[in-house]
C-alpha positions as CSV (number, residue, x, y, z in Angstrom):
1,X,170.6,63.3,116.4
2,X,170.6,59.4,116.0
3,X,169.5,58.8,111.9
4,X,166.0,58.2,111.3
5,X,164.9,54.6,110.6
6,X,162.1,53.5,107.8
7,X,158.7,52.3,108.5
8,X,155.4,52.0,110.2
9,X,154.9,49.0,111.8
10,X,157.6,47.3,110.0
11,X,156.1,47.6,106.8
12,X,157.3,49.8,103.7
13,X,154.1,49.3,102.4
14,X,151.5,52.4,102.9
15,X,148.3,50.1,101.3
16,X,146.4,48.8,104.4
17,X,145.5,45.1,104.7
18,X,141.9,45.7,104.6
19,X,139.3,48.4,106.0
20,X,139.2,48.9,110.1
21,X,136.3,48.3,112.1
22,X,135.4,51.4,113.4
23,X,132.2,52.1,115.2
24,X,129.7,55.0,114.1
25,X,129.6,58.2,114.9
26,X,126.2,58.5,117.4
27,X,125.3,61.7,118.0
28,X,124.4,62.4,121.3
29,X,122.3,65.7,122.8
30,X,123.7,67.6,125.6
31,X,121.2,68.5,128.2
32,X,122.1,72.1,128.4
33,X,120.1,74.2,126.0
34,X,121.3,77.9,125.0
35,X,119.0,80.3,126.6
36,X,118.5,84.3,126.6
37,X,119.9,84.3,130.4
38,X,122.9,82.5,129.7
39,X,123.3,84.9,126.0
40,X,122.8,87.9,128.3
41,X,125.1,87.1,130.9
42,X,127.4,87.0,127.8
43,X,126.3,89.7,125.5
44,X,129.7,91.8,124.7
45,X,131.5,89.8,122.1
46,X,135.3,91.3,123.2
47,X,135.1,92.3,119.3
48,X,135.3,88.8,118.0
49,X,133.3,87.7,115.3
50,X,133.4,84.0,114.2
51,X,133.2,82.2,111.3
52,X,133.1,78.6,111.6
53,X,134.9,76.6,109.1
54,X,135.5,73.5,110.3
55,X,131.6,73.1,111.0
56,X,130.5,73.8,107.5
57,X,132.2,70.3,106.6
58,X,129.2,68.1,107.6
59,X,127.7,66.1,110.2
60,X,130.1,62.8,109.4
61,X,132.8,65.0,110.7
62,X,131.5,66.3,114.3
63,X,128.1,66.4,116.5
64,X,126.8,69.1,117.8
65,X,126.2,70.1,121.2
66,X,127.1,72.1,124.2
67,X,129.0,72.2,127.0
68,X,128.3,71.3,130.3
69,X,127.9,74.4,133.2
70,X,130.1,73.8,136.0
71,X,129.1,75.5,139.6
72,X,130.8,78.7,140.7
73,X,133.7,79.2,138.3
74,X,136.5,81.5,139.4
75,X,139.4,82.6,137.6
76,X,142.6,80.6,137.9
77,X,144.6,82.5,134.8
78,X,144.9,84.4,132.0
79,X,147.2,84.6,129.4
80,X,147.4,88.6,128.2
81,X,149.9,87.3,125.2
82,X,147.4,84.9,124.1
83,X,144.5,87.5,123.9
84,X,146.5,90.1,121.9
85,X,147.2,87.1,119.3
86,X,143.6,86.5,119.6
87,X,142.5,89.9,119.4
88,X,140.4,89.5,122.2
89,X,139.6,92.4,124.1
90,X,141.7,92.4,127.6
91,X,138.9,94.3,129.9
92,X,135.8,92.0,128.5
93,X,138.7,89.0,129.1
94,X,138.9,90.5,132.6
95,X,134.7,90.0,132.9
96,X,132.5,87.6,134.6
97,X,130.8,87.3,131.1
98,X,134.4,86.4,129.8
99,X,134.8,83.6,133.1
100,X,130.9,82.4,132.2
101,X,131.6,81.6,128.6
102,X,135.3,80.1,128.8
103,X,133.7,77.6,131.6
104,X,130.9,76.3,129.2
105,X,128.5,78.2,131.1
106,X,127.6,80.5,128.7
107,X,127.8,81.1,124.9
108,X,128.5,84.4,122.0
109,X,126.5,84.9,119.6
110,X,127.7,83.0,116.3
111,X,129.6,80.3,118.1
112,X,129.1,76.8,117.2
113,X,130.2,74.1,119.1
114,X,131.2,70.8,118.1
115,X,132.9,67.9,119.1
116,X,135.2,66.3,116.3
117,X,135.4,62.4,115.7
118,X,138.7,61.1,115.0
119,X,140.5,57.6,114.9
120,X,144.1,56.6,115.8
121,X,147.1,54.6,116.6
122,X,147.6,54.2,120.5
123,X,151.2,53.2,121.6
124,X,151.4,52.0,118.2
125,X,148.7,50.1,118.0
126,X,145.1,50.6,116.2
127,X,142.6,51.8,118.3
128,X,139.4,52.8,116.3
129,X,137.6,55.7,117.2
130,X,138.4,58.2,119.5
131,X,137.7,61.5,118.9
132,X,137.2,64.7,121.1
133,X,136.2,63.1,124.4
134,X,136.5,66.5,126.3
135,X,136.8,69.0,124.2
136,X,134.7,70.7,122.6
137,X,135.4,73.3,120.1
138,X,133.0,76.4,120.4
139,X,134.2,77.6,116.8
140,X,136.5,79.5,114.7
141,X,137.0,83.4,115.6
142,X,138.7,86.3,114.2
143,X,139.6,89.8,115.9
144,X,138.5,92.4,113.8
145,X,141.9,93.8,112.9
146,X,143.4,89.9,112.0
147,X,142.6,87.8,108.8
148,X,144.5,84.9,110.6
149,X,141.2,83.0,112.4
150,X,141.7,80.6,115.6
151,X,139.9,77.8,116.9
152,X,139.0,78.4,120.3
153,X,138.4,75.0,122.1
154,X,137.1,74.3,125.9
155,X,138.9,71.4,127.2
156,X,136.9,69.9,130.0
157,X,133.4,71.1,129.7
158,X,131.5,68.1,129.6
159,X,131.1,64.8,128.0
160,X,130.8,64.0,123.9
161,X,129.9,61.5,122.4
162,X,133.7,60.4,122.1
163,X,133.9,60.5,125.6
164,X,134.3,56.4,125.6
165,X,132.4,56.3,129.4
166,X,134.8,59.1,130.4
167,X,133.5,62.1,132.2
168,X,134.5,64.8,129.8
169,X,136.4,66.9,132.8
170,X,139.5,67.8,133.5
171,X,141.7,68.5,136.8
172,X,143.0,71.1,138.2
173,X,147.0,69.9,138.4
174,X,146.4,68.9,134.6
175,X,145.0,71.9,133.4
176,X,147.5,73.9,135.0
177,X,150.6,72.0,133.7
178,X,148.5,72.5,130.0
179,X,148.0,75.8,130.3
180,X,151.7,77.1,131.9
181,X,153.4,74.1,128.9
182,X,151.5,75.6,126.5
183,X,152.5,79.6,126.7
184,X,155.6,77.9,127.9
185,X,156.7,76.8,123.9
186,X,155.2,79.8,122.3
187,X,157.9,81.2,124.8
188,X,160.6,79.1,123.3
189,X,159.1,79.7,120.1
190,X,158.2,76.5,119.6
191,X,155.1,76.0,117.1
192,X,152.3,74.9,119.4
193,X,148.7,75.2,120.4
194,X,148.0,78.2,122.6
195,X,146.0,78.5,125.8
196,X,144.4,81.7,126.6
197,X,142.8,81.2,130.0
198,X,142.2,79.0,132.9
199,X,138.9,78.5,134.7
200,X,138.0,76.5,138.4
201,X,135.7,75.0,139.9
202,X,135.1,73.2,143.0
203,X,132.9,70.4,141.2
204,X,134.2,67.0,142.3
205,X,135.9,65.0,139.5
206,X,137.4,61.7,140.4
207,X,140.2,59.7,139.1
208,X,142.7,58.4,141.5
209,X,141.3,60.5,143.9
210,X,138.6,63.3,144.6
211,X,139.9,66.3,142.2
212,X,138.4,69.6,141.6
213,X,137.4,70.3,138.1
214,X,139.0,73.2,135.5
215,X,138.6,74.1,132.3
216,X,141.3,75.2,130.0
217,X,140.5,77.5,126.8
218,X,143.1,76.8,123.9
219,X,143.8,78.2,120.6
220,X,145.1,76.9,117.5
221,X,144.2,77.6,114.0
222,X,143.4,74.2,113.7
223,X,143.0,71.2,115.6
224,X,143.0,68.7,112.9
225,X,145.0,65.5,113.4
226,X,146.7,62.5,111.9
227,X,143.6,60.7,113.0
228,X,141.0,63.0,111.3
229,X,142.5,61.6,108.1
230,X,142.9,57.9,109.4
231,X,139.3,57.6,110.3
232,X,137.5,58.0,107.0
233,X,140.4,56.4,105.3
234,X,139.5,53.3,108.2
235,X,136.1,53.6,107.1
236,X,136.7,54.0,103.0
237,X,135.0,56.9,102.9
238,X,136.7,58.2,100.3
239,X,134.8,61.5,99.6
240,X,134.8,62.6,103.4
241,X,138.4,62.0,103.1
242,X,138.7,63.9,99.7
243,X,136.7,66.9,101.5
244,X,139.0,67.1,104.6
245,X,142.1,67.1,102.9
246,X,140.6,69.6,100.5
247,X,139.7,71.9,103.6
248,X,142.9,71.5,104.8
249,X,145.3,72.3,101.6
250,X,142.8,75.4,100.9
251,X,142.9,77.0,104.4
252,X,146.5,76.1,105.4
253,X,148.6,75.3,102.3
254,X,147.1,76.1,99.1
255,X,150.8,76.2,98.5
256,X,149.9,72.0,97.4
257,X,148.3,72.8,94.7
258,X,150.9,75.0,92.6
259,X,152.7,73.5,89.9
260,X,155.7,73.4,91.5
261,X,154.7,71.4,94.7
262,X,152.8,68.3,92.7
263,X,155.3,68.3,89.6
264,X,157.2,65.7,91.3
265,X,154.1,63.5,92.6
266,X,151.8,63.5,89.3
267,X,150.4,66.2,90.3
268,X,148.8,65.2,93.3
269,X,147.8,67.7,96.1
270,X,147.5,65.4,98.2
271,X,151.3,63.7,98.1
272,X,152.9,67.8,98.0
273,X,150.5,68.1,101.4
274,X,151.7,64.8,103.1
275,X,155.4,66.7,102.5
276,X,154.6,70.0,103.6
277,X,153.3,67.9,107.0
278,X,156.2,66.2,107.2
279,X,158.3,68.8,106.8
280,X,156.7,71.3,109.3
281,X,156.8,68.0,111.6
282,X,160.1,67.6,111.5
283,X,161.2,71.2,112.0
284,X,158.9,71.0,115.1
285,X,160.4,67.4,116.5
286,X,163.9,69.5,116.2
287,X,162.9,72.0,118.2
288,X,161.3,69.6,120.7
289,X,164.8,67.4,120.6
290,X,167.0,71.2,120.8
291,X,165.0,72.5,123.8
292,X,165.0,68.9,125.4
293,X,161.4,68.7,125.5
294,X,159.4,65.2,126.0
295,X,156.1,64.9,124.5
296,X,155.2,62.2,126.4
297,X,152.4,60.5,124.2
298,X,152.9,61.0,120.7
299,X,150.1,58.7,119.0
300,X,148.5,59.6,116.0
301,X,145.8,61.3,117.4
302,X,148.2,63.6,119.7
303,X,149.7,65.0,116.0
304,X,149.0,68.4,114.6
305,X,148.4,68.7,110.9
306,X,149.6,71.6,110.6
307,X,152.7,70.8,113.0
308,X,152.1,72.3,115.9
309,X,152.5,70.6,119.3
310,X,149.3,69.5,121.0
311,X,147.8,67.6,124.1
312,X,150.2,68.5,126.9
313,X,149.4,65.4,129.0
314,X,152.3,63.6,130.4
315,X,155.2,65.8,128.8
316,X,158.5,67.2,130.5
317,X,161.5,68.6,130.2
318,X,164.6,67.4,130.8
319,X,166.2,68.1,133.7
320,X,169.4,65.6,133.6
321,X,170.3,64.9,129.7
322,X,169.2,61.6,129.7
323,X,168.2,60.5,126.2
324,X,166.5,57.6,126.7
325,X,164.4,59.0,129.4
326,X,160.5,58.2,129.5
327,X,158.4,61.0,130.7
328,X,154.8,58.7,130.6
329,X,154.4,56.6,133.9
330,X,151.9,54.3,131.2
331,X,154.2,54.1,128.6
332,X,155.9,50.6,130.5
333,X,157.4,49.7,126.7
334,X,159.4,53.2,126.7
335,X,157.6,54.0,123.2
336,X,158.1,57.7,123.6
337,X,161.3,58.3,124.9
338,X,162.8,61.4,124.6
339,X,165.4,60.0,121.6
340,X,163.0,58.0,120.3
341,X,160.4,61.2,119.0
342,X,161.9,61.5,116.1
343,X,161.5,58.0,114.3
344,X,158.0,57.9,116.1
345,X,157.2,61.1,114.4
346,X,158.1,59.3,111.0
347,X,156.3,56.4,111.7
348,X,153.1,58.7,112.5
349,X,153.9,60.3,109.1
350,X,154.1,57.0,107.3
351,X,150.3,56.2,109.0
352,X,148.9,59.9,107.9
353,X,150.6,58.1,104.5
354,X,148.7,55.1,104.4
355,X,145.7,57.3,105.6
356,X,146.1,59.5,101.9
357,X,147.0,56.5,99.7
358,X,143.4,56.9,98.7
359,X,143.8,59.8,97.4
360,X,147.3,60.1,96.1
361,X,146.6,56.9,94.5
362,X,150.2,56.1,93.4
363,X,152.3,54.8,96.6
364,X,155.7,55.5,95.0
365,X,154.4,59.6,95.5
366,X,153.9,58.9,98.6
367,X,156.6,57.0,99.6
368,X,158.8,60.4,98.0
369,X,156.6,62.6,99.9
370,X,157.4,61.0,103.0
371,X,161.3,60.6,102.0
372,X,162.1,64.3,102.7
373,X,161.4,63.8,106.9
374,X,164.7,61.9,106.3
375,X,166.5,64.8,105.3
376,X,164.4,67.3,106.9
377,X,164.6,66.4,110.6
378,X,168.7,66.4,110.7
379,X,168.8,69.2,108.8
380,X,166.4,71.5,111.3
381,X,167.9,69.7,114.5
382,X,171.7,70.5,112.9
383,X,170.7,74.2,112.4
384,X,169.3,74.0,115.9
385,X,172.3,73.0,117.7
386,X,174.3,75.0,115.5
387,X,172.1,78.2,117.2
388,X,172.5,76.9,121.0
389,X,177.0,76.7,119.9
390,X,176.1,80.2,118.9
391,X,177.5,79.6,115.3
392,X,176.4,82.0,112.2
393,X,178.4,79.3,109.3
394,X,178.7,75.7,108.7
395,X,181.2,73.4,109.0
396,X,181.3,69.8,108.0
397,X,182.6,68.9,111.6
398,X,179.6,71.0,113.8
399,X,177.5,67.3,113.8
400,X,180.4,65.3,115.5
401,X,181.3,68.2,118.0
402,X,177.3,68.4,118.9
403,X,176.9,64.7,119.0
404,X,180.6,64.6,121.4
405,X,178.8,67.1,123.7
406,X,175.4,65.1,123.9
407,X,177.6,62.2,124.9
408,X,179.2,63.7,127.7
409,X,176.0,65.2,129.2
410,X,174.7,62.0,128.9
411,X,177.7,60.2,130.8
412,X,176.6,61.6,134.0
413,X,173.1,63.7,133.0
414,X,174.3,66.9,133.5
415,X,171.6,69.3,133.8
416,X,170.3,69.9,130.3
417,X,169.4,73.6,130.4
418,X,171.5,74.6,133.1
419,X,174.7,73.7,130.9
420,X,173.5,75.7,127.8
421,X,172.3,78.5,129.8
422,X,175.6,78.2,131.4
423,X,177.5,78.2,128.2
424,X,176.1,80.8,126.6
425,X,176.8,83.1,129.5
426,X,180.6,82.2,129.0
427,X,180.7,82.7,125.4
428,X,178.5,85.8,125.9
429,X,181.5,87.1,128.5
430,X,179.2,87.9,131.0
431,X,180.5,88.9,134.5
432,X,181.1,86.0,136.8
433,X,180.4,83.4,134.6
434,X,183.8,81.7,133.5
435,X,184.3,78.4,132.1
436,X,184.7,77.0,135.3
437,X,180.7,77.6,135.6
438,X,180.8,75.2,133.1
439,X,183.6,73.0,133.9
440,X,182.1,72.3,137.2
441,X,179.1,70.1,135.8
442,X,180.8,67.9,134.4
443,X,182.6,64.7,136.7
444,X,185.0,63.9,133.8
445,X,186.8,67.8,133.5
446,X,189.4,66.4,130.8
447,X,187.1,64.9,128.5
448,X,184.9,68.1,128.9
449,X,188.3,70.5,128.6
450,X,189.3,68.2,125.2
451,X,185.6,69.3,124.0
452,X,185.7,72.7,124.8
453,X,189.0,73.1,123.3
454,X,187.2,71.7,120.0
455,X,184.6,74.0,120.4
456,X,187.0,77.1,120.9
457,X,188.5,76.7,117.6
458,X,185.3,75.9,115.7
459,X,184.0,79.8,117.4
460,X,187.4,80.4,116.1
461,X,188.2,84.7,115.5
462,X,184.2,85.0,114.9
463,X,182.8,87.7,117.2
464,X,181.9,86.4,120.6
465,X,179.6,88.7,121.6
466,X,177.4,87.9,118.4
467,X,177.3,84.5,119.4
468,X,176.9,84.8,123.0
469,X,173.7,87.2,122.0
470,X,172.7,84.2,119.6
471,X,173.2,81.6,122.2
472,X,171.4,83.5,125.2
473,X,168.4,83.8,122.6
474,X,168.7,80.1,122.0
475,X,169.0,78.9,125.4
476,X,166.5,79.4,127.9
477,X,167.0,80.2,131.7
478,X,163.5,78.8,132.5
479,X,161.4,75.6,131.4
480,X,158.7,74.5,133.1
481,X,160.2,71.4,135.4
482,X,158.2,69.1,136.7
483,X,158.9,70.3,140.3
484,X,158.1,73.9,139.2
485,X,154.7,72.8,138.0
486,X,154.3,70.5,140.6
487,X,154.7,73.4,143.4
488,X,152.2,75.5,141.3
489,X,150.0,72.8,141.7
490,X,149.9,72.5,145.3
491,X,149.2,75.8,145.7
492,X,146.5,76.5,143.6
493,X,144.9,73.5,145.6
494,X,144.9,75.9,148.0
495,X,143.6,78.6,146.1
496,X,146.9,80.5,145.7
497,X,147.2,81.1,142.3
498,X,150.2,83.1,142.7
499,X,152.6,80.1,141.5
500,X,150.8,80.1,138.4
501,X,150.5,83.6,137.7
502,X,154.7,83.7,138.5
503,X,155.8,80.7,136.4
504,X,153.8,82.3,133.1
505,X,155.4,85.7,133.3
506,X,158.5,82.9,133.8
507,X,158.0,81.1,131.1
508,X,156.9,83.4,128.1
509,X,159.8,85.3,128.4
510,X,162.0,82.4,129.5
511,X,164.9,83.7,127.9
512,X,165.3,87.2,129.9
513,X,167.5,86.6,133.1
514,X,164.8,87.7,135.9
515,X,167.9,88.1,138.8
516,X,164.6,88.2,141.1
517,X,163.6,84.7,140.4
518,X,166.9,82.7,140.6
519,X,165.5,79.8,142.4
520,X,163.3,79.1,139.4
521,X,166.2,78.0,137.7
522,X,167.9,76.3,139.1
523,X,168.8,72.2,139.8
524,X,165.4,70.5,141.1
525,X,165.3,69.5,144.4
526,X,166.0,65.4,145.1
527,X,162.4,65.0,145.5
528,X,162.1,65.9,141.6
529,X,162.7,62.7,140.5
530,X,159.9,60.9,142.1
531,X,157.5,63.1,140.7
532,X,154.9,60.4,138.4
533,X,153.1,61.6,135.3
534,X,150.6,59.6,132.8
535,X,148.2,59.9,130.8
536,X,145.5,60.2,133.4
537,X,143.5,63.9,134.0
């Protein structure tokens, strides 16, 4: 809740210095060539069709090229959600043909994979081009009952030419944490990529050790970042630029280009899109904050333009409210802290800024378009918070009495979910579940009893069972903890993917009480807190 301060890298300035070395974009040739065996073995569509947008931009924007096959690929997990919203067919999901092509093994007919080139800012410094080092984005698909298409995008099927000397793979225990975090927002109704399946393999893949290799297939309308746009601006190329945001405004919000939206900004599409991304980024940083969720690595190149939360690397959620927590074993600076996100997410804003200055020519538009995330973010968290206190109306005093009960879960870090879910069971009047439920968190009982006094007469007359009904659909029983995931993980080592299969069901209905799976929420184990996660997978 802590006010949001101004800047990117100090400066109040959006122009850049000079250009950015960045190097070119090589193209680079897979070795694995489509054939009419590896078409066959994938012949039924699931009734998709595709239609690739993103392609049609040009060669300065992607290369090219196919995945890489893996040996033997079995099925780790599905996501039955994730294939209505795709309108994918759930008996061809269920197929070997379906396991071939969501491995890289194997291709459908019309799809056109790609891996996108992107630069970015790295813990806050420039790092020149990145790009999709192992991903690779086998096109844009529609069911044939939607209008809405998806991007449907293999991460860890093989190197790219943005690679950087990596391998291109991923692990099992990080694909697994991807896929069950992903599902797990849409649960909490976060906006976020999604992830429709998750493949095996018992190819070796090394990083600290000998890992097995996995493949996880995600979704998102778009995977455009921050860094799309900072690369050509990097590189002044001006009309790539021009074309990308043009792509961008006319698939996602041609919204920018009414009267309405440029009148205060010249009108310039390009300033009314920088604050329609800043405002869908801060509604989504308020959700993150609300639900006590840790991104973990938010550079520029980890940022949705269209808001969404991507890259599930070294996230978490809370378990004791601690607000300066740092999820990323690498981040040794604590960058990314958990009450840090939202100015970060500013300053990433105020870089997709200096990235657009090219085209919205006049920086005092831009510096206006970027002015609303001020308002924006305390606005959505407020709301928020109001929604977990189970309050319909507003009152000028609901920011002191949220920031009074932050404090005191912070005093002793009380169990972040635990004491809403907790909370709303009392307000909600549900049997067994008194106030002392509540009381019993907390080390300091009076300072907690002067809160909930406060928070008693703010509910005041107002039907209880209305907000309790508000609060339980605020508040979530489960999140994916680190131990939870963790103990997933360590089973599907062993080929039990029962953990996995548990913990979705879990998670994308994380709100229902599931008396049959108590354990899963509640306090971690001591062993919890040694649990280390970076960026490595």
């Amino acid at each position: 809740m802590s006010a949001v301060r101004l800047g990117c890298s100090g400066r109040n300035d959006l122009r850049r210095a000079g250009p950015s070395q960045v190097p070119d974009n090589s193209p680079m040739q897979s070795e694995l060539e489509t054939t009419p065996d590896t078409r066959a073995a994938a012949a039924a569509s699931g009734g998709l069709h595709w239609r690739n947008g993103f392609a049609g931009l040009g060669p300065a924007f992607s290369t090219a090229l196919q995945p890489r096959p893996l040996p033997a690929p079995y099925w780790i997990a599905q996501s039955p959600d994730a294939a209505q919203a795709l309108g994918v067919d759930a008996g061809w999901l269920a197929s070997d043909a379906a396991l071939q092509v969501f491995t890289g093994n194997a291709q459908l007919p019309g799809m056109a994979p790609l891996a996108s080139v992107y630069s970015g800012h790295q813990f806050g410094v420039w790092a020149g081009q990145l790009g999709d080092g192992r991903a690779i984005l086998l096109g844009e698909t529609v069911g044939l009952a939607e209008e809405t298409g998806w991007e449907v995008q293999l991460k860890g099927a093989g190197p790219t030419p943005y690679s950087r000397m990596g391998d291109g793979r991923a692990v099992l225990r990080s694909s697994i944490r991807e896929f069950l975090c992903s599902e797990a927002m849409h649960g909490l109704g976060v906006p976020t990529t999604r992830a429709l399946c998750l493949t095996g393999s018992d190819a070796p893949v090394r990083r600290e050790e000998i890992e097995t290799a996995a493949v996880v297939t995600r979704l998102a309308p778009s995977f455009i970042r921050f860094g799309h746009f900072e690369h050509f601006s990097a590189r002044e190329q001006t009309a790539e630029l021009r074309a990308l945001a043009d792509f961008v405004i006319d698939n996602f919000y041609p919204e920018c280009r009414s009267a309405e939206a440029t009148a205060a900004f010249g009108g310039s599409p390009y300033a009314a899109l920088l604050q329609a991304v800043s405002g869908r980024t801060a509604e989504m940083v308020a959700q993150w904050q609300a639900v006590g969720f840790c991104h973990g690595v938010m550079n520029t190149d980890n940022m949705s333009i269209l808001g969404l939360t991507i890259d599930y690397g070294p996230f978490q959620f809370l378990d004791g409210f601690d607000p300066a927590h740092i999820c990323n074993h690498s981040d040794n600076q604590g960058r990314y802290a958990f009450n840090r996100q939202p100015n970060v997410a500013y300053w990433n804003l105020f870089c997709l800024g200096q990235a657009l200055l090219p085209l919205i020519e006049d920086q005092a538009h831009a510096l206006a378009a970027l002015e609303s995330y001020k308002t924006d973010f305390p606005r959505a968290l407020l709301a928020r918070m109001r929604a977990k206190l189970g309050l319909f109306d507003v009152a000028e005093t609901d920011h002191s009495l949220t920031e009074s009960v932050l404090q005191l879960l912070a005093q002793t870090q009380v169990d972040h979910t635990i004491f809403w879910r907790r909370l709303s069971h009392w307000v909600a009047g549900m049997p067994g579940q008194g106030a002392e439920a509540v009381r019993d968190l907390f080390l300091d009982r009076a300072a907690f009893d002067a809160w909930l006094l406060q928070y008693q007469e703010r509910l005041g007359p107002s039907d209880r069972g209305a907000a309790g009904v508000l609060m339980l659909a605020t508040n979530p029983k489960f999140v994916l903890r680190n131990h939870l995931g963790e103990e997933a993980i360590r089973q599907a080592k062993l080929k039990d993917f029962s953990g996995v299969h548990t913990l979705l069901t879990l998670l994308q209905t994380p709100f229902d009480e599931h008396p049959e799976f108590e354990s899963y929420a509640g306090f971690p184990p001591d062993w919890a807190s040694s649990i280390e996660i970076s960026c490595s997978s």
